[in-house]
C-alpha positions as CSV (number, residue, x, y, z in Angstrom):
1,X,32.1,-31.2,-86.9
2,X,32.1,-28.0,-84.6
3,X,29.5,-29.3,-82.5
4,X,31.3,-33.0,-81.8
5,X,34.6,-30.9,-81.1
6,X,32.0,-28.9,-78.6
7,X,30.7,-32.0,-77.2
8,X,34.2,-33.6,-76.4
9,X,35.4,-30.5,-75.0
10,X,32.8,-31.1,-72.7
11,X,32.9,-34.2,-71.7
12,X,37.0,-33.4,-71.6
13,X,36.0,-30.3,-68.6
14,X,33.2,-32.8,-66.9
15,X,35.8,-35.6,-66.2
16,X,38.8,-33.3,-65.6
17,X,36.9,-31.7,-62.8
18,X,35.5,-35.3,-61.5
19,X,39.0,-36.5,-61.3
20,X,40.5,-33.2,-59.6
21,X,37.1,-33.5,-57.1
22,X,38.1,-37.1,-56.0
23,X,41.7,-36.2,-55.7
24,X,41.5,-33.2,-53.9
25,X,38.6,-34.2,-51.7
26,X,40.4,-35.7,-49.0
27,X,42.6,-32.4,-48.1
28,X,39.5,-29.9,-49.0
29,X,37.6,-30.8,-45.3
30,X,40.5,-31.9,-42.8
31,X,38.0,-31.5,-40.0
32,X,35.5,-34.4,-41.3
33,X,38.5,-36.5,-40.7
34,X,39.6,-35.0,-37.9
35,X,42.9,-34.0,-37.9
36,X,41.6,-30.0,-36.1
37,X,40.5,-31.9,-33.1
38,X,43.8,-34.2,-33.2
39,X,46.0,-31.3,-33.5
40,X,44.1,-29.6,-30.6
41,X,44.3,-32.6,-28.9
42,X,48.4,-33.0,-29.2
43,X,48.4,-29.4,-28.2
44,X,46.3,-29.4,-25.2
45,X,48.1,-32.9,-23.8
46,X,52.1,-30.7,-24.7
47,X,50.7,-28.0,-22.3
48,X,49.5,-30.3,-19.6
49,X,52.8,-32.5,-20.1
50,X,54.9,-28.8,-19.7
51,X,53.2,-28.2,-16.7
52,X,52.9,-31.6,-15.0
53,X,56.8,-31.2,-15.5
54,X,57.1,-28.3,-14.3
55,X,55.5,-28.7,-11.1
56,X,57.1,-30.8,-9.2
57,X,60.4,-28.3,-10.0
58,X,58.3,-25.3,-9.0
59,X,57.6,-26.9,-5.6
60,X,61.2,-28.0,-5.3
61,X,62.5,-24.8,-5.8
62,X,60.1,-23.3,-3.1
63,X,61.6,-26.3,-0.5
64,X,65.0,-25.3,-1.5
65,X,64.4,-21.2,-0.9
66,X,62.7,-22.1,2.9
67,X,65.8,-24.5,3.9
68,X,67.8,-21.5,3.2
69,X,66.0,-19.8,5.0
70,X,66.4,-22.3,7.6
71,X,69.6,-22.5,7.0
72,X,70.6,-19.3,8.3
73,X,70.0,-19.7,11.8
74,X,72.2,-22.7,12.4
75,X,75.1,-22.2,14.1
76,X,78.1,-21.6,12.1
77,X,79.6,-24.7,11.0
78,X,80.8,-26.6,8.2
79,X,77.7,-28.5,7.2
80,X,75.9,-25.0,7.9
81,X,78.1,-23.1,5.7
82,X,77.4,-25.9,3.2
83,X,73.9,-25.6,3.0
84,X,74.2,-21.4,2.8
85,X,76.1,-22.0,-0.2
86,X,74.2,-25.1,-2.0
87,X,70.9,-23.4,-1.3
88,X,71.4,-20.7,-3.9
89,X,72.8,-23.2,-6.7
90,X,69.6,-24.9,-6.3
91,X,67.6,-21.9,-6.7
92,X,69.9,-20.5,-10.0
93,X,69.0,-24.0,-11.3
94,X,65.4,-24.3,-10.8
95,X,62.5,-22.7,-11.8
96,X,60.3,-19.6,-9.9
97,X,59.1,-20.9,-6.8
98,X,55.1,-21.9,-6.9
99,X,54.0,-19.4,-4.4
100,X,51.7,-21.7,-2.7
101,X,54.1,-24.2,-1.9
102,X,56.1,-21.5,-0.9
103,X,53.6,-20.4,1.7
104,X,53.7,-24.2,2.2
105,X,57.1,-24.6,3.2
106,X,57.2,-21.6,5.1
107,X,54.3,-22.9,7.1
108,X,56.2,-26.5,7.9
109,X,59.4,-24.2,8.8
110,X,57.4,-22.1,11.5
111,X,55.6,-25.2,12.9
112,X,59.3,-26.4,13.6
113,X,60.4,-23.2,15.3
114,X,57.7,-22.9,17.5
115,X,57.5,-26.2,18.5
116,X,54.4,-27.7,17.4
117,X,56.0,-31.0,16.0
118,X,52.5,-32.3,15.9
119,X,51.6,-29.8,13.5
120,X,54.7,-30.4,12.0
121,X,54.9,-33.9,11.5
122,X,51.1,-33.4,9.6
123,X,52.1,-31.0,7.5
124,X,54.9,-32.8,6.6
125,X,52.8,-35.9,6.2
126,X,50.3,-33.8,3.5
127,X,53.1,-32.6,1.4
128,X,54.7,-36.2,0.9
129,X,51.3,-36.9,0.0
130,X,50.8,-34.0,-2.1
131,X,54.3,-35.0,-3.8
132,X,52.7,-38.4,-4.4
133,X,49.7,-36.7,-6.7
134,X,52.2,-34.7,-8.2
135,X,54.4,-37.6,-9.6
136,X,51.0,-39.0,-10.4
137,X,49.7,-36.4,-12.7
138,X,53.2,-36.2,-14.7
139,X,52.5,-39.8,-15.1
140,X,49.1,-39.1,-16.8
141,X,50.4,-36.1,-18.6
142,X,52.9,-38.5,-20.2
143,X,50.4,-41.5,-20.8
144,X,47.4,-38.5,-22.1
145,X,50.9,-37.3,-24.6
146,X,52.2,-40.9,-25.9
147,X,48.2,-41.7,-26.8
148,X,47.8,-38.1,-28.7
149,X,51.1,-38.7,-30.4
150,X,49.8,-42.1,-31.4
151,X,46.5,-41.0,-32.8
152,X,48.5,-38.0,-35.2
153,X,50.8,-41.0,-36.1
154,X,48.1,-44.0,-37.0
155,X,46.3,-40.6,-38.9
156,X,48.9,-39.9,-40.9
157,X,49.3,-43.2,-41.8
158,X,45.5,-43.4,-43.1
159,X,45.8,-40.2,-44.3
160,X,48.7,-41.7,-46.9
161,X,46.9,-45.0,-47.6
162,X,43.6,-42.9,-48.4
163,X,46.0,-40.4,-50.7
164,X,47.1,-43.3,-52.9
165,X,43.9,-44.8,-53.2
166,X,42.3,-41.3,-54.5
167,X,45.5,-41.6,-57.0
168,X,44.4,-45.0,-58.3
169,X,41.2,-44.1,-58.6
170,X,42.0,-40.6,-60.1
171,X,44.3,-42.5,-62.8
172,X,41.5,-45.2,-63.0
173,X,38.7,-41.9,-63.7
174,X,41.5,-40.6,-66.1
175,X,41.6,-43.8,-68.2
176,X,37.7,-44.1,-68.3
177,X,37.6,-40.6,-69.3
178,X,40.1,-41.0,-72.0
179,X,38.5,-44.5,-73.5
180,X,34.6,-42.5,-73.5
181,X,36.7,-39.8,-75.3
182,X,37.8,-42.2,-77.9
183,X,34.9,-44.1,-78.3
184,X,32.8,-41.2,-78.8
185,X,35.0,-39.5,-81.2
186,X,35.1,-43.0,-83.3
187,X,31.7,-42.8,-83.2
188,X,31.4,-39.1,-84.3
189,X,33.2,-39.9,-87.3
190,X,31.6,-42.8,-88.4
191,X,28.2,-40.9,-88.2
192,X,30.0,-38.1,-90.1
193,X,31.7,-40.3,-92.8
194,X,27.8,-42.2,-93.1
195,X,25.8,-38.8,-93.8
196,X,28.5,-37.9,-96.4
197,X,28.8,-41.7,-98.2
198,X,25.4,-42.2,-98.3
199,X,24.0,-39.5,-101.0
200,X,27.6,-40.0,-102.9
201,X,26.6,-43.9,-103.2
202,X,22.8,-43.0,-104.3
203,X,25.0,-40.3,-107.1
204,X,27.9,-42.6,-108.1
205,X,27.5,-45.9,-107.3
206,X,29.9,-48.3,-105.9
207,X,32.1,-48.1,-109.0
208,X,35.7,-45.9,-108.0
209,X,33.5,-45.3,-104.9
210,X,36.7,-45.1,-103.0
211,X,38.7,-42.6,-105.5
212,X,35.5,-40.6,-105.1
213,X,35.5,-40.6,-101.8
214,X,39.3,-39.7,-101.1
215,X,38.3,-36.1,-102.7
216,X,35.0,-35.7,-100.7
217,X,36.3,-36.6,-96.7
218,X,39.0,-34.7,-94.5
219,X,42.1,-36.9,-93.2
220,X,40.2,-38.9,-90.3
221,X,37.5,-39.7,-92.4
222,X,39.5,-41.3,-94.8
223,X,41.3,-43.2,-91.9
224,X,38.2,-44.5,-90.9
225,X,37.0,-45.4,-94.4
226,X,41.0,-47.0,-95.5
227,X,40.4,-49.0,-92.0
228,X,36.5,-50.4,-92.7
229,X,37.8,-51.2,-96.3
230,X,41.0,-53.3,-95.0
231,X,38.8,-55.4,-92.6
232,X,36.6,-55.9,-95.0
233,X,39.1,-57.2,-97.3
234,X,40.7,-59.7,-95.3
């Protein structure tokens, strides 16, 4: 009897483990299925985004400080005065000016003041161009964002489905389990009750075999035995 109970405590640990195993496995290596390099991925695209943004605001802010610079050698009048006072909103309001496009600026301001509009008009020509890239990279930051957003997204997603599958299965693996369990203690007692009914039969006989046997078998045996007698006696 001790070594069944052994052998379906067992079998009990074996499956229990097998069913944790199948549940758990999706969670236990997150990078088979990818989600490290997706999270690096939506992290990486943030900072590009961040800085594609902040940019063009950098570069703004370093136009804005060279017109007041500008600014301050107009005559005095009202549209003057105007721009000595807008000037420093703008520069409250932005970010700190991108020291290149500061140098930049100052560059396009000098070409004016000394009089080389050639040199003026180009370098006012490459920084409307160079606005141009800029606008285009926040426009790839933002596309390189939306698709890393989507991939975490349609992940997740999978990521549910698969969880509820390794549920069904898990519940399937627990009904399995518990059906071998019951089979195999059924079968463990009628191997039990047969070594014990055997040599009583060869002593007694089938006469008040069952009044003998009520005083020779524990509870589940007699079950067993009551339940073999009443299909037998239909």
């Amino acid at each position: 009897m001790k070594s069944r109970r052994g052998e379906v405590a067992t079998i009990l640990i074996i499956g229990l483990v097998a069913v944790v195993g199948l549940m758990l496995a999706p969670k236990v290596v997150p990078i088979l299925n990818g989600d490290s390099r997706r999270a690096a991925n939506g992290q990486n695209t943030t900072a590009a985004l961040n800085q594609a943004h902040e940019a063009p605001a950098a570069a703004n802010t370093a136009s804005a400080q060279v017109i007041g610079q500008a600014a301050a050698r107009l005559p005095d009048s009202p549209a003057a005065s105007f721009i000595r006072q807008e000037v420093p909103i703008m520069l409250a309001r932005g970010p700190v000016p991108d020291a290149a496009e500061l140098i930049a600026a100052e560059k396009r301001l000098n070409a004016y003041l000394t009089g080389q509009l050639d040199e003026a008009r180009r370098l006012h020509s490459s920084a409307l161009t160079h606005a141009g890239d800029l606008r285009a990279a926040l426009a790839d930051a933002q596309a390189a964002k939306r698709n890393a957003d989507d991939a975490i997204s349609t992940a997740a997603a999978e990521k549910i489905a698969a969880n509820r599958t390794a549920l069904g299965l898990g519940a399937l693996a627990a009904l399995a389990l518990a059906a071998f369990v019951w089979i195999k203690i059924q079968a463990g007692t009628l191997t039990s009750t047969l070594s014990k009914l055997v040599p009583i039969i060869d002593a007694h006989g089938t006469e008040n075999l069952y009044e003998t046997l009520s005083k020779k078998f524990d509870a589940s045996e007699k079950r067993f035995i009551h339940q073999v007698r009443a299909k037998l006696t239909k």
